[in-house]
N, C-alpha and C positions, 0 to 999 in steps of 0.2 A: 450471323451478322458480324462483319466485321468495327471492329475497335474506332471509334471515327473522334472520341477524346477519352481523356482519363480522371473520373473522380474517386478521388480516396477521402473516405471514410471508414479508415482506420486508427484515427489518430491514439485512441486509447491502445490498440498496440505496439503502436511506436510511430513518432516523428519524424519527418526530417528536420537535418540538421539546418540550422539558422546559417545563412551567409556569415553574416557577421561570427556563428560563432566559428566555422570552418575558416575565416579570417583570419582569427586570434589564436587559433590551435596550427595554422599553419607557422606561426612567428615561434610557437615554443618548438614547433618540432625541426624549425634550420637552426633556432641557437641554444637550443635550451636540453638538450639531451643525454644529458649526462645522469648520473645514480644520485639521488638526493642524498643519500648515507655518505658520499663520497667526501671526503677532508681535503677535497684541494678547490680552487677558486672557483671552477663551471658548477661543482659539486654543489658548493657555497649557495650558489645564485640561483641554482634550481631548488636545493631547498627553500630558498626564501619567495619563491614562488609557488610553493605548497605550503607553506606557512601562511603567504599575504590571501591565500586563497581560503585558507582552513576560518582566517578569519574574518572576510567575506562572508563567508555563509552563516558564519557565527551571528554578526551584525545582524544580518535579516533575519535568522530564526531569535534572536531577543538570548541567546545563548552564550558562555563563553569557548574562548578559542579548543580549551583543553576538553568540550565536552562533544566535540566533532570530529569522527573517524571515517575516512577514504574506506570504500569497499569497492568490488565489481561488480552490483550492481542489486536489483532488486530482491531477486529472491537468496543473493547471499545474504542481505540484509536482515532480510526473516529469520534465515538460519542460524544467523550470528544472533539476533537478538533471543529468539528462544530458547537453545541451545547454552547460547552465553549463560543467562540468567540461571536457566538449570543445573549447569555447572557448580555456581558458586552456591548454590538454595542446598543444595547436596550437604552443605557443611550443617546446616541446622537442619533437615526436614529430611526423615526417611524415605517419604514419598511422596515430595512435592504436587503441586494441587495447580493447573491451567485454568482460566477462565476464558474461553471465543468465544465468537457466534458461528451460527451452521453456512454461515456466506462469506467465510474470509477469502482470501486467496488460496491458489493449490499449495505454492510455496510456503503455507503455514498449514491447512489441512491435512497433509500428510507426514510431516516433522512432527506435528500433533498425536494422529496415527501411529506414525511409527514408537514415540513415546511410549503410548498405551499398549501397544505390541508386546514391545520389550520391557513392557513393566518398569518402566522408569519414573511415570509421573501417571496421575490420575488426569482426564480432562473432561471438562464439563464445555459441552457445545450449547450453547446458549442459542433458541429460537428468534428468531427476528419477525414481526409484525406480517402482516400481509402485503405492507406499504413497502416492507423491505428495511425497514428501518426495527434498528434494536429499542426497546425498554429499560432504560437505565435502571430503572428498580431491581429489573431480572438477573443485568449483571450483579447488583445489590444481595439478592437472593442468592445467588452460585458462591459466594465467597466464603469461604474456612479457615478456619485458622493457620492452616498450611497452604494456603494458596499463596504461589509466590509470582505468577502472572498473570497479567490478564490482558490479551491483544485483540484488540478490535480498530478492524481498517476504517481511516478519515473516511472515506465514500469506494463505494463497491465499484469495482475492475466490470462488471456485467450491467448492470441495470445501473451503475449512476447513483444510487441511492448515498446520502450524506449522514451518518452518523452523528449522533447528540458527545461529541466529547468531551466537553465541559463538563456536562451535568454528569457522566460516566466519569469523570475524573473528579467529580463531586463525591460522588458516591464514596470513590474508593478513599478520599480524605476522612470519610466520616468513619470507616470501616478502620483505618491506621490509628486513627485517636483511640479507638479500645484496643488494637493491638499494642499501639503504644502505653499504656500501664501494663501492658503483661509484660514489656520490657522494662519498666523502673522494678516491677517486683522481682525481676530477674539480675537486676544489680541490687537492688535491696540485700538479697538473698547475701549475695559474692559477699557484701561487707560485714551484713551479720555474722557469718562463719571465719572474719578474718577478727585479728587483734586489733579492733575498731582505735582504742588509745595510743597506738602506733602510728597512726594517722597513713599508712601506708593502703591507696587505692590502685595499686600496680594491677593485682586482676580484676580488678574492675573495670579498668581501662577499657575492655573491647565492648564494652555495651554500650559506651557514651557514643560510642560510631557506627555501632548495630542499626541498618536500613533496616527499616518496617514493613514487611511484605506487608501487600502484594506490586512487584513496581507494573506500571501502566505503561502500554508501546500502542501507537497506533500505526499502520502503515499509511502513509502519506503519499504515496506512488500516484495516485488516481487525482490525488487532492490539490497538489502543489499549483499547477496552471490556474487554478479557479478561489479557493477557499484560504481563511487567514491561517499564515503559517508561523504565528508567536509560540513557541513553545511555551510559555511562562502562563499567556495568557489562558492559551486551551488547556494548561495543567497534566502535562504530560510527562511522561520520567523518560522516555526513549521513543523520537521519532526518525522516518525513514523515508527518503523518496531518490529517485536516480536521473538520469540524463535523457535516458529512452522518452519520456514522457512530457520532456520541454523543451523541444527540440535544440537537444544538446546530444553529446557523444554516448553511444549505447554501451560502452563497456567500463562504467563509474556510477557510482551510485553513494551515499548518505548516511552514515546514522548519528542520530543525536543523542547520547547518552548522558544525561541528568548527572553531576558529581554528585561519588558516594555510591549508586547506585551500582552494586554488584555484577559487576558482568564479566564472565571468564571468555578464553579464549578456544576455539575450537578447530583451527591451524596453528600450524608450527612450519618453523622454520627461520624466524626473526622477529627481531621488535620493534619494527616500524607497528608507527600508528599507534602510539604510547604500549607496545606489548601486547597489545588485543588484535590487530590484523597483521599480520607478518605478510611481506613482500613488498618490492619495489613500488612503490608509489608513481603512479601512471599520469605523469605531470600536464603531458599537453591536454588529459581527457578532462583531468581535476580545473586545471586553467576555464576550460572548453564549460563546464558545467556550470562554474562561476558565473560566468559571460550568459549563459542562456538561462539563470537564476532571476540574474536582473534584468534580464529582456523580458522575465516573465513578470518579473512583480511590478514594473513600469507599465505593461497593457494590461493587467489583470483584469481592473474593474470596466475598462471600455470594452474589453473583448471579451467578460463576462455575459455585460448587457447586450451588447450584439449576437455572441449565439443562443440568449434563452430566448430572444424573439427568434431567430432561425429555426431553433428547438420546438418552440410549442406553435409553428409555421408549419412545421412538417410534421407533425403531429396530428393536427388538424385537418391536413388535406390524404393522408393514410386515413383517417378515422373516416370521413368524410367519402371515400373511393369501395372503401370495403367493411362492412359490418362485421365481419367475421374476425380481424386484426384484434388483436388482444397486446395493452402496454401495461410494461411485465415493470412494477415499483411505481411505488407514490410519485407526484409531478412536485408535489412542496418540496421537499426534500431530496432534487436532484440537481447532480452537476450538470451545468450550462450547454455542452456537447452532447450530452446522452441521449441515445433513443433506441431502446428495445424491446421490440417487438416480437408475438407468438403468433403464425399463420397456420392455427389447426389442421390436422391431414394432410400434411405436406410435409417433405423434408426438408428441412431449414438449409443443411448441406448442397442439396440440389436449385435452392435457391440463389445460394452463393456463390455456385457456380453459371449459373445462369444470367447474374448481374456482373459477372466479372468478364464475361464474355463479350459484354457492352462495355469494356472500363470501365465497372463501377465498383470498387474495391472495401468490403464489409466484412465481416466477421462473426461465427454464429460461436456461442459460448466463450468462455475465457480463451482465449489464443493458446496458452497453454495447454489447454484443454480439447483442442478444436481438433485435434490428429483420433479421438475416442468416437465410436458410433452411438456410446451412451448421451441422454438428455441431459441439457445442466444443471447440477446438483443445486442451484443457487435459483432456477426456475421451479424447480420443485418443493425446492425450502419457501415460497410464496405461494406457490398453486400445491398444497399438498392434494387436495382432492380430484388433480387431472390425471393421474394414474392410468384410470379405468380407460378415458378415451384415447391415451396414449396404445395401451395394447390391445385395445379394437381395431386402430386401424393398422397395427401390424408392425409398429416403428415409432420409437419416443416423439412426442412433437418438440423441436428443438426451440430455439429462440436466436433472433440477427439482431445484431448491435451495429448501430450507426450510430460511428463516433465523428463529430464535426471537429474544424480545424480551424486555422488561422485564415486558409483559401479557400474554405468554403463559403462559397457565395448561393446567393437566393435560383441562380441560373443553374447551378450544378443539384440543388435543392430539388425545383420544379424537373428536371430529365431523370434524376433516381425514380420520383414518383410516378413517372410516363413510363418507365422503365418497367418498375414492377409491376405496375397494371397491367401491361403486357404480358408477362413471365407467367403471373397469376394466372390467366383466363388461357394459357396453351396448358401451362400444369394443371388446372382442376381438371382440363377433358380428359387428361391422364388417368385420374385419381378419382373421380366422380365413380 
């Protein structure tokens, strides 16, 4: 069948770009292209255009200007934040101690891995619910004395599922207050062993600024277009999110690092970006993400409410077509775009191919991920008991994410559904 229009429903792995913001990134890139490190006038003005933008973002995350660093992009971002913090945990903790859950992103799954590989840090994968959702308590339960992070993504890259941050950032407050007397008795200690009458607290100085593991990161990638992004409010020491995913420029990305808060560098080469990211700073994308920041927090809540009724629209009329569709994560608890679905005995992959060939443009597992013939680890971490019928019929049962957008309308809605109904009933006679 040939192509007669084109629906994408791919948004969760990347946007297009906003007019307006390809507007605003064309104006930096005729005047504005010069080195920001640079000491003469163009230099001058492009800095102050990565400056007026650092604190832009500042403003709306409720944060200040010095706790916002320019990266490229998402899964630097992970890297840097784990990485970073292990870096600097090095100085007190032989063998530092992680806290995730078994549904992060790959970009943290395998930095994790690899950790545990190379015997660097210990990590604990924290289970998440059936709904897809974590247990605050459990992260509660995982924590030790030497755990010095703990990262759990704002809402899941796959199913949509929206994480309790707060109360996980709750947690780990209550958990710092008893670490925190292990640190007074550890200056206690420094002053007793000095000539207390000398009034001299010079070594004791480094404990008064001593951070309390364990610091808290959530990945905010998934999150940003939909859910509150106060950092203060939700109680978080380092969050992250990129361009890719607000329809802004795909090669820039976010992290918000809490002052005080430990965190080393894991490139060299310069000290852009207060010494923690070396390299030129990519002015017109940094400009460009600003612009699509505020396009996003301006429709947040209308175009919230508009795709959960599109959401649980196409929900309903899948459930309603086919008895056998299985939706993979709780409905309370998910982002307003999400819908992922499990079509037992089928390959999810030959699905995708099947609706693409209509224009209908989806995604089966993390995008990342999607190039593996393995099932997704994050459908399995919720359906641990589907195993069995996975290798019965000879091939993992995968799982297709339909991620809605800003153009997605009720009309593109209704023709996916008429679509797969189709697709379905020539594949069963296949597989029957």
């Amino acid at each position: 069948m040939l192509k007669s229009k084109i629906i994408y429903l791919d948004y969760a792995s990347a946007t297009p770009i906003d007019k307006r913001v390809i507007a605003t990134m064309n104006v930096i890139f005729k005047k504005y292209y010069a080195n920001p490190s640079a000491i003469h006038e163009l230099g001058v003005k492009t800095s102050k255009l990565v400056e007026d933008s650092r604190k832009n973002i500042a403003d709306i995350l409720g944060a200040q200007n010095s706790e916002i660093i320019f990266t490229g992009g998402a899964t630097e971002n992970n890297n840097l934040a784990i990485l970073g913090v292990l870096e600097k945990s090095k100085n007190f903790f032989s063998k530092p101690h992680i806290v995730t859950t078994n549904i992060e992103h790959p970009s943290v799954m395998e930095v994790c891995k690899y950790l545990e590989k190379t015997k660097q840090a210990e990590v604990t994968y924290v289970s998440v619910e059936e709904d897809g959702v974590i247990d605050p308590r459990k992260i509660q339960k995982a924590l030790k004395p030497n755990t010095v992070l703990v990262s759990v993504m704002y809402a899941n890259n796959e199913i949509g599922t929206i994480q309790p941050i707060k109360e996980i950032a709750k947690e780990i407050r209550h958990f710092r207050k008893k670490q925190e007397k292990q640190k007074d008795f550890l200056r206690s200690s420094v002053l007793l062993a000095q000539d207390v009458s000398s009034g001299d607290e010079s070594s004791a100085r480094p404990f008064k600024n001593l951070f309390v593991f364990p610091v808290f990161y959530t990945d905010a990638t998934q999150a940003i277009n939909y859910l509150p992004i106060n950092v203060l409010k939700l109680g978080v020491d380092m969050l992250s999110f990129n361009g890719d995913k607000i329809y802004g420029p795909k090669d820039v990305g976010v992290l918000y690092v809490k002052k005080n808060v430990p965190l080393g560098k894991i490139m060299f080469g310069g000290n852009q970006e207060f010494g923690i990211r070396p390299g030129t700073e990519n002015t017109a994308s940094i400009v460009g993400l600003v612009e699509a920041l505020k396009i996003a927090e301006k429709i947040k809540e209308k175009e919230s409410e508009r795709l959960v009724k599109l959401r649980n629209y196409f929900i309903k009329k899948i459930l309603s077509q086919n008895s056998d569709i299985e939706i993979n994560g709780g409905m309370e608890k998910r982002l307003p775009n999400n819908v992922n679905i499990t079509i037992p005995k089928l390959p999810s992959d030959l699905i995708v191919i099947e609706l693409s060939a209509r224009g209908i443009y989806i995604s089966e597992k993390s995008a990342c991920k999607s190039g593996e013939r393995k099932g997704s680890y994050v459908i399995k971490a919720i359906c641990p008991t589907s195993d069995a019928s996975q290798t019965a019929s000879g091939f993992e049962n995968g799982s297709l994410r339909f991620s809605l957008g800003r153009e997605t309308s009720k009309v593109d809605v209704d023709y996916t559904i008429k679509s797969l109904k189709e697709i379905l009933k020539k594949l069963k006679k296949w597989y029957d």
